[in-house]
Biopython code that builds the backbone (N, CA, C, O; Angstrom):
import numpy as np
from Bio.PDB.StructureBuilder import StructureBuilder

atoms = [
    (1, "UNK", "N", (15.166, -20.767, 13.354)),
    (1, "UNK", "CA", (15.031, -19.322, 13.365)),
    (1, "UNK", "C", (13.686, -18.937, 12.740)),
    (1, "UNK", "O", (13.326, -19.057, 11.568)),
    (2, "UNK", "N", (13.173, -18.555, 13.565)),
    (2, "UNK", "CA", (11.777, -17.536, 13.212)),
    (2, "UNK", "C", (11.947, -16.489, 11.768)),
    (2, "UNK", "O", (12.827, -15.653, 11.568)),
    (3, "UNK", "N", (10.927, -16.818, 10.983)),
    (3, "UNK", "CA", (11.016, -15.913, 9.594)),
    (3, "UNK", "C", (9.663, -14.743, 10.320)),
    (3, "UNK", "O", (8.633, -14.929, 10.967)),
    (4, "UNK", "N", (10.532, -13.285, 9.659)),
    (4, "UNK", "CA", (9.548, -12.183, 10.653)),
    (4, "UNK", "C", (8.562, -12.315, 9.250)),
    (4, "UNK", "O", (8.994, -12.986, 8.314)),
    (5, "UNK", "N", (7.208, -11.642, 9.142)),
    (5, "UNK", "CA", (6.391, -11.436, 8.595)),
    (5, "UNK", "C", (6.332, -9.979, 8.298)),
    (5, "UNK", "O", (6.406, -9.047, 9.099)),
    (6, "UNK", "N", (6.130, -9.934, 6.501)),
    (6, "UNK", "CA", (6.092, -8.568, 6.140)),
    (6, "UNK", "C", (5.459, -7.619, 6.719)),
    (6, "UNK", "O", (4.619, -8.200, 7.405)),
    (7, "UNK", "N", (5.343, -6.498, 6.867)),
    (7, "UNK", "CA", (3.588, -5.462, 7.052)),
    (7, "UNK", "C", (3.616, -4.949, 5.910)),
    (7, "UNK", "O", (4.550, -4.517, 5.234)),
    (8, "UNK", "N", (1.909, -5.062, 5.634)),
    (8, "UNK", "CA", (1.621, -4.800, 4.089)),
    (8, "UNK", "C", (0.850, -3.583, 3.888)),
    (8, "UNK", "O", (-0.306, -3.526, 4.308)),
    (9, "UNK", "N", (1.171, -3.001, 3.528)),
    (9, "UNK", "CA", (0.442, -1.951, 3.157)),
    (9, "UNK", "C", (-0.252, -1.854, 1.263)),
    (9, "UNK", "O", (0.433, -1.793, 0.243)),
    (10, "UNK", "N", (-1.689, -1.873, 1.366)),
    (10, "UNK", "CA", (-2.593, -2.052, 0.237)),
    (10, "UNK", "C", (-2.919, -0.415, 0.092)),
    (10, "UNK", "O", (-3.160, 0.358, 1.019)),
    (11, "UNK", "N", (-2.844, -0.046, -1.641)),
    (11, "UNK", "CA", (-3.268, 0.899, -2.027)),
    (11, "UNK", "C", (-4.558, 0.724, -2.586)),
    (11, "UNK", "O", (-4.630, -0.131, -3.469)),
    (12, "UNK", "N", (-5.451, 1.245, -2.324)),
    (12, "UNK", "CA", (-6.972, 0.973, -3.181)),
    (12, "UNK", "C", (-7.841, 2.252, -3.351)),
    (12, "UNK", "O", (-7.698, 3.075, -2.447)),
    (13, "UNK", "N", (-8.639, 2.543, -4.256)),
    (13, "UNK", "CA", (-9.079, 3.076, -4.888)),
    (13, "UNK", "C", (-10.609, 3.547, -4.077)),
    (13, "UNK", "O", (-11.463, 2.663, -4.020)),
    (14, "UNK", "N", (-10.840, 4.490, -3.653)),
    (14, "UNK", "CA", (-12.428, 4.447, -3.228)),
    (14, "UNK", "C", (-13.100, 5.243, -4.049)),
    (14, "UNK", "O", (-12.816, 6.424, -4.249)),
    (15, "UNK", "N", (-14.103, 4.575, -4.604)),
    (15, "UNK", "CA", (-15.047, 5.148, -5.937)),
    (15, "UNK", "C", (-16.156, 6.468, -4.824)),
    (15, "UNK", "O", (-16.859, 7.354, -5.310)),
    (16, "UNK", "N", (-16.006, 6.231, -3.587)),
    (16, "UNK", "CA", (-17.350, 7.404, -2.854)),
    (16, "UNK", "C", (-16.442, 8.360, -3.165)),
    (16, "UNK", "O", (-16.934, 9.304, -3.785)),
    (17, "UNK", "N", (-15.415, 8.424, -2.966)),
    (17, "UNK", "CA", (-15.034, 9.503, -2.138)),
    (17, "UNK", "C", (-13.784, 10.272, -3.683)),
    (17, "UNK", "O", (-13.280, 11.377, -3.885)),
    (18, "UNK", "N", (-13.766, 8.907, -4.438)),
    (18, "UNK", "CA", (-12.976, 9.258, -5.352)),
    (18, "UNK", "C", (-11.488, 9.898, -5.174)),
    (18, "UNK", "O", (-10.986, 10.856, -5.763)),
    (19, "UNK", "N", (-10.850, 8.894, -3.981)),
    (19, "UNK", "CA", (-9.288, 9.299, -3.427)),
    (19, "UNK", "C", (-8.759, 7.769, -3.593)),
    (19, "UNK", "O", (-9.334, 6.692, -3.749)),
    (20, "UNK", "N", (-7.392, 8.169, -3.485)),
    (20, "UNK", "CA", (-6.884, 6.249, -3.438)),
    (20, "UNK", "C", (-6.280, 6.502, -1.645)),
    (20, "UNK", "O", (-5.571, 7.474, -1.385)),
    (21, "UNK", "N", (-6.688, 5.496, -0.565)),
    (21, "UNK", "CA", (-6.730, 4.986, 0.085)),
    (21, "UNK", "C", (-5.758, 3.879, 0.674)),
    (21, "UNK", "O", (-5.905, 2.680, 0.440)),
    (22, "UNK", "N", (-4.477, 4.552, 1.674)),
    (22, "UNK", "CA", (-2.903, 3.491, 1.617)),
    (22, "UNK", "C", (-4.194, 3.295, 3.072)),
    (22, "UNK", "O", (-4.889, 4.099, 3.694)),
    (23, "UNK", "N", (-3.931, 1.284, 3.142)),
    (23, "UNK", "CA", (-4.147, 0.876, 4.249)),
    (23, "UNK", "C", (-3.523, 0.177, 5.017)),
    (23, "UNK", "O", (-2.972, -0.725, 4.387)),
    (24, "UNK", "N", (-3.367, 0.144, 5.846)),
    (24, "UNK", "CA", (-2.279, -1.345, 6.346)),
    (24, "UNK", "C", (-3.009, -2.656, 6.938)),
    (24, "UNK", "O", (-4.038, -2.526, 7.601)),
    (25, "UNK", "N", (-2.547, -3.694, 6.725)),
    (25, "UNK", "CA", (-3.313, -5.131, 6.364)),
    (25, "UNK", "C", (-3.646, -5.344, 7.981)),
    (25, "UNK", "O", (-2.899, -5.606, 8.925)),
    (26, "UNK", "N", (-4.965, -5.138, 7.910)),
    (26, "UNK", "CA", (-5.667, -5.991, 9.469)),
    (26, "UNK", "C", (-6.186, -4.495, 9.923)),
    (26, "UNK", "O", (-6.685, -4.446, 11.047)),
    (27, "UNK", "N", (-6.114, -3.133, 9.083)),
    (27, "UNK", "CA", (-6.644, -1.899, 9.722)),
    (27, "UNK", "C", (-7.805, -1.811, 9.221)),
    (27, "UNK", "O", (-8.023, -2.245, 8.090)),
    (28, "UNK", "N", (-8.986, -1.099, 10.144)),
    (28, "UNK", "CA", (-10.006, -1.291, 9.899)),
    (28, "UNK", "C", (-9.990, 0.609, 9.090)),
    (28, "UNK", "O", (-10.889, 0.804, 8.272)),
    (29, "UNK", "N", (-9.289, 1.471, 9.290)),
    (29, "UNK", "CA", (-9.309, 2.600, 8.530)),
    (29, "UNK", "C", (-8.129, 3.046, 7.897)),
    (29, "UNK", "O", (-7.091, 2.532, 8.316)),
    (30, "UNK", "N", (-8.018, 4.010, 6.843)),
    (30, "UNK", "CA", (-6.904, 4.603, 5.784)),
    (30, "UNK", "C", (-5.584, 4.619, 6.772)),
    (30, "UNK", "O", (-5.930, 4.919, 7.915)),
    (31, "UNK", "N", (-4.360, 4.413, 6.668)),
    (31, "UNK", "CA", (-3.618, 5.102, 7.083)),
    (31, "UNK", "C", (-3.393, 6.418, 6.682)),
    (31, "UNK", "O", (-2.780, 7.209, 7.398)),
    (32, "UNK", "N", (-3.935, 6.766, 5.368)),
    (32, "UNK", "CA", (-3.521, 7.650, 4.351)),
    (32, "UNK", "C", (-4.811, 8.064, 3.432)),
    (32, "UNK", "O", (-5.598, 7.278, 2.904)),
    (33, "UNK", "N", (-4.830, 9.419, 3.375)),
    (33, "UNK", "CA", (-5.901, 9.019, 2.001)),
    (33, "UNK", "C", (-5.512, 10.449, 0.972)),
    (33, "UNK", "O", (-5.469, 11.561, 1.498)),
    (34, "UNK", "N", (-5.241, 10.264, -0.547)),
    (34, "UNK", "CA", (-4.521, 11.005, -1.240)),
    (34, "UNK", "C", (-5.710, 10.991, -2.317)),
    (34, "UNK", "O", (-6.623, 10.213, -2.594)),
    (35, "UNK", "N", (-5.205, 12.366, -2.842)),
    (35, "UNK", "CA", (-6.396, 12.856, -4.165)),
    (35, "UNK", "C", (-5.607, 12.209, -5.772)),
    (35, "UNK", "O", (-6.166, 12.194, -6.868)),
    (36, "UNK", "N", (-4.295, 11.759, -5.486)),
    (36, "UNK", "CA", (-3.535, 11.418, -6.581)),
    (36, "UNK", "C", (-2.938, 10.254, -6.044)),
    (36, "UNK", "O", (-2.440, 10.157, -4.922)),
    (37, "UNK", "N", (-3.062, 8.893, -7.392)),
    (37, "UNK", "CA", (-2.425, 7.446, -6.683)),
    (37, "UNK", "C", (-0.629, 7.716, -6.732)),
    (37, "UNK", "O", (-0.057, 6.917, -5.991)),
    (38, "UNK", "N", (-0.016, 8.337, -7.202)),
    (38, "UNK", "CA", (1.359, 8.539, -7.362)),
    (38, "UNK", "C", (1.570, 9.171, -5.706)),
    (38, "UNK", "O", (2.458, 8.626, -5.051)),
    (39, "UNK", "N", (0.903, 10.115, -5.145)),
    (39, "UNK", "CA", (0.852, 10.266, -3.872)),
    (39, "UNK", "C", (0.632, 9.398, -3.002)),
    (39, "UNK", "O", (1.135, 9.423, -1.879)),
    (40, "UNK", "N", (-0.134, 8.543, -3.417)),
    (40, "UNK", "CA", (-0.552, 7.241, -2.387)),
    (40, "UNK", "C", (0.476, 6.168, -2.014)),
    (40, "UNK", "O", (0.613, 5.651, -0.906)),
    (41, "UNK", "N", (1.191, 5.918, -3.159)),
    (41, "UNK", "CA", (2.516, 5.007, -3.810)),
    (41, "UNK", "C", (3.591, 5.900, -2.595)),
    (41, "UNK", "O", (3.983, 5.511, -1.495)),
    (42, "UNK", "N", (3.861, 7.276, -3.349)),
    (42, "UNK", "CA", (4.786, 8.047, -2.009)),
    (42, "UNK", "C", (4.452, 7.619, -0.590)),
    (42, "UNK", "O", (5.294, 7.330, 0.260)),
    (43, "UNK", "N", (3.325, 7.611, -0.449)),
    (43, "UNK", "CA", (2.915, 7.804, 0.860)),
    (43, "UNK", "C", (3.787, 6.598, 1.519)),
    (43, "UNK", "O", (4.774, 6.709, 2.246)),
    (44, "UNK", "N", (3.168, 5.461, 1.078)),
    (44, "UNK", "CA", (2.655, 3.860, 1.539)),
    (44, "UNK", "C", (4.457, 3.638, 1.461)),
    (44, "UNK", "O", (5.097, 3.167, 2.401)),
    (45, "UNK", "N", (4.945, 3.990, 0.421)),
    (45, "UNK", "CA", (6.452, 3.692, 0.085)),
    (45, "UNK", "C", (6.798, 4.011, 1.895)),
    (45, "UNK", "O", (6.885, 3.135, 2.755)),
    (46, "UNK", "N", (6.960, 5.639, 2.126)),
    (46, "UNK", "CA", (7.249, 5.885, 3.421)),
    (46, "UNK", "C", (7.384, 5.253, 4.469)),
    (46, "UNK", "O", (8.372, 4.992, 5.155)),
    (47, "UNK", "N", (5.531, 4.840, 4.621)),
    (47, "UNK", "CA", (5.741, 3.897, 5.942)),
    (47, "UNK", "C", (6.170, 2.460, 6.094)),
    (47, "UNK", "O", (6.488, 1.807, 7.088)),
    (48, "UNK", "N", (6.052, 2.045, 4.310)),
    (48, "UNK", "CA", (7.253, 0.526, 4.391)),
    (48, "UNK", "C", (7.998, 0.905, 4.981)),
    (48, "UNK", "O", (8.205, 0.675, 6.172)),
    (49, "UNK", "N", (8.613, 1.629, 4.208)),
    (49, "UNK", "CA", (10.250, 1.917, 4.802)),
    (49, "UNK", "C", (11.051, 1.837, 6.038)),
    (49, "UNK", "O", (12.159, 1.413, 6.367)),
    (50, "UNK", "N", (9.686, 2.621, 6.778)),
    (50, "UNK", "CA", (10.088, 2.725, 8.568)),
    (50, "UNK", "C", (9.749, 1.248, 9.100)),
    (50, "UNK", "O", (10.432, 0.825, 10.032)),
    (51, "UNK", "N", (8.948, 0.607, 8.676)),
    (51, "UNK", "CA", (8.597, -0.655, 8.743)),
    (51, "UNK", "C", (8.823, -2.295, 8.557)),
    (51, "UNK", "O", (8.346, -3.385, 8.876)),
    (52, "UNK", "N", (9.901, -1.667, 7.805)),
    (52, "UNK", "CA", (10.779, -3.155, 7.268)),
    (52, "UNK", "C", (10.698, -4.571, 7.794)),
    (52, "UNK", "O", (10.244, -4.308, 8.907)),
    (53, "UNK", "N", (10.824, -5.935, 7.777)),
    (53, "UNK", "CA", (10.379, -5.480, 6.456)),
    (53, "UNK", "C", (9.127, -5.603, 6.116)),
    (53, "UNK", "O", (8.354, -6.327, 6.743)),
    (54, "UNK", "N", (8.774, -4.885, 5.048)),
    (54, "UNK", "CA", (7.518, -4.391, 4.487)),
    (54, "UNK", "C", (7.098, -5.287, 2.687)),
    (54, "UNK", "O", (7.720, -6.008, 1.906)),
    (55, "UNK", "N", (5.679, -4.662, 2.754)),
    (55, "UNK", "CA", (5.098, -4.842, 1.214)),
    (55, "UNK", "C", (4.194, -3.877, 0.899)),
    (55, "UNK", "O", (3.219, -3.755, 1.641)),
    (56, "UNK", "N", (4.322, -3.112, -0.116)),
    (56, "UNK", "CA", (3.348, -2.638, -0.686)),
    (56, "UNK", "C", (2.640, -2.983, -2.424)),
    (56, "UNK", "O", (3.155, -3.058, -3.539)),
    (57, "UNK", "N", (1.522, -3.093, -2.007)),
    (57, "UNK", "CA", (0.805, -3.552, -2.956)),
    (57, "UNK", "C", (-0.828, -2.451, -3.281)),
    (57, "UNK", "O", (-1.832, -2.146, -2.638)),
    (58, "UNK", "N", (-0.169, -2.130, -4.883)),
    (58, "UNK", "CA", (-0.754, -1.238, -5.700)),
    (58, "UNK", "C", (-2.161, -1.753, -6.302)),
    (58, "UNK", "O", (-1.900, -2.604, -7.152)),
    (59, "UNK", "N", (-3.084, -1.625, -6.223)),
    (59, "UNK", "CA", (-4.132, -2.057, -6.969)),
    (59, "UNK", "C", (-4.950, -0.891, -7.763)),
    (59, "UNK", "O", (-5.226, 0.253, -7.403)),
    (60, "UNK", "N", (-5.214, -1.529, -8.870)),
    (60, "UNK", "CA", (-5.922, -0.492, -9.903)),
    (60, "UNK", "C", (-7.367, 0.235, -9.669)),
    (60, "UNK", "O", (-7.576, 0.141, -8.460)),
    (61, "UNK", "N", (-8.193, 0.751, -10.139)),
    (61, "UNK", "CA", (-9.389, 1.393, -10.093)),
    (61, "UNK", "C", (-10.497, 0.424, -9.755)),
    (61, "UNK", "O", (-11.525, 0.540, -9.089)),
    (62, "UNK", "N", (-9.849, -0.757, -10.558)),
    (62, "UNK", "CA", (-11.343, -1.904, -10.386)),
    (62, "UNK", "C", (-11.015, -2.949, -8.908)),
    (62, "UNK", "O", (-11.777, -3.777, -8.408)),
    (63, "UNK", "N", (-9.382, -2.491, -8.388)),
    (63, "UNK", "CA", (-9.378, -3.706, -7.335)),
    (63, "UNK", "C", (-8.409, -4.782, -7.627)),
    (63, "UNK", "O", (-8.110, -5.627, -6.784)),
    (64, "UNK", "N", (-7.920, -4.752, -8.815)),
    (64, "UNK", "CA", (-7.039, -5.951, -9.254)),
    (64, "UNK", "C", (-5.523, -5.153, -9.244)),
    (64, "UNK", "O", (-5.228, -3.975, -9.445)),
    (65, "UNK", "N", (-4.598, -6.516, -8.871)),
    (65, "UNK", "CA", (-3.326, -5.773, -7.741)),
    (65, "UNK", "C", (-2.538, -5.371, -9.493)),
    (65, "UNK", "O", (-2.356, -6.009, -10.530)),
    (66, "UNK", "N", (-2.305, -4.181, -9.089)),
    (66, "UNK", "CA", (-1.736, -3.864, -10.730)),
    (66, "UNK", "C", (0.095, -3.715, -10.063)),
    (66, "UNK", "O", (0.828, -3.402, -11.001)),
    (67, "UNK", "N", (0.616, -3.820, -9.172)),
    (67, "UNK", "CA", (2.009, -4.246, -8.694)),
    (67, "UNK", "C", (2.494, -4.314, -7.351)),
    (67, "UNK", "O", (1.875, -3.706, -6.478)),
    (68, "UNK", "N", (3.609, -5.029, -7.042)),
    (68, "UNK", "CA", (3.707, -5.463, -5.792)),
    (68, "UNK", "C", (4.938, -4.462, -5.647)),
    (68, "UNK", "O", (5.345, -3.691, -6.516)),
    (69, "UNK", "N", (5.455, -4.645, -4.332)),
    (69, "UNK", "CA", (7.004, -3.892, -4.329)),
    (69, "UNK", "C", (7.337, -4.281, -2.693)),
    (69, "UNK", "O", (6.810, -3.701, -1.744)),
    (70, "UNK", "N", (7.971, -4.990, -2.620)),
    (70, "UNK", "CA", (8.746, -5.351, -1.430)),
    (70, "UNK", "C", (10.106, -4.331, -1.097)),
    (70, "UNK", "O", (10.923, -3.910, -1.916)),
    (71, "UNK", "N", (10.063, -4.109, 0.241)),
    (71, "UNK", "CA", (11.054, -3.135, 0.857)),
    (71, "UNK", "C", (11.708, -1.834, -0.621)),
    (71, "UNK", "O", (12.809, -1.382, -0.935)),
    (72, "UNK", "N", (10.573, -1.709, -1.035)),
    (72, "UNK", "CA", (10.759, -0.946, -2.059)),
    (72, "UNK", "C", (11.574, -1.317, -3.927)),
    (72, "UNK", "O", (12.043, -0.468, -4.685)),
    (73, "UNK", "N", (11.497, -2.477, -4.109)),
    (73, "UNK", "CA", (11.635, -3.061, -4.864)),
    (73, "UNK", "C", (10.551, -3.420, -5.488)),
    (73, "UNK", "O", (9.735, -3.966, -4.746)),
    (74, "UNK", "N", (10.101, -3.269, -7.069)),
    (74, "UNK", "CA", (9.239, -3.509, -7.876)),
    (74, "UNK", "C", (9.746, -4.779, -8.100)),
    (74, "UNK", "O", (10.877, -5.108, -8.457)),
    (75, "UNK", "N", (8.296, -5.778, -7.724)),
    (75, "UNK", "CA", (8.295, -6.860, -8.285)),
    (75, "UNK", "C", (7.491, -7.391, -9.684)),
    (75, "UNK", "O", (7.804, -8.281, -10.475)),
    (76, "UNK", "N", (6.193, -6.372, -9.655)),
    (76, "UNK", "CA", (5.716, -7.066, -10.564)),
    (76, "UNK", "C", (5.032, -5.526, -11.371)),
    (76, "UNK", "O", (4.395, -5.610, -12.420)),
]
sb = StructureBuilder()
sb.init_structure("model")
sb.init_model(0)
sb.init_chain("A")
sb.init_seg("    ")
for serial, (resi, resn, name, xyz) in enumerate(atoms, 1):
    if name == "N":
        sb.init_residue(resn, " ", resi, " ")
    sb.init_atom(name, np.array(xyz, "f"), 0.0, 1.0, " ", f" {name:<3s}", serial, name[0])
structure = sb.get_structure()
């Protein structure tokens, strides 16, 4: 039996534009782009969701993954 592969959705930080930035892994633009990272987290949460299963992964100001969360479960 075939194991399906997550879709990941990365939160990151853009210093131009000074918004955090939900992307999804292999997109070349934002799915999302929010003036507040707690909005971004909402956001990205969302389209896991519809997406299952999913990952989202939070990264801090400098780029380093500050938490993971699978199908909406905090992992780290």
């Amino acid at each position: 039996m075939a194991t399906q592969s997550h879709t990941r959705y990365d939160i990151n930080f853009d210093t131009e534009s000074e918004t955090w930035r939900v992307v999804k892994a292999g997109a070349t633009r934002a799915t999302s782009v929010c003036e507040e990272k707690d909005e971004a987290i909402m956001r990205a949460t969302e389209l896991a969701v519809r997406s299952r299963p999913s990952r989202v992964v939070v990264h801090d100001r400098d780029g380093e993954v500050e938490e993971s969360r699978y199908d909406d479960v905090k992992v780290a």
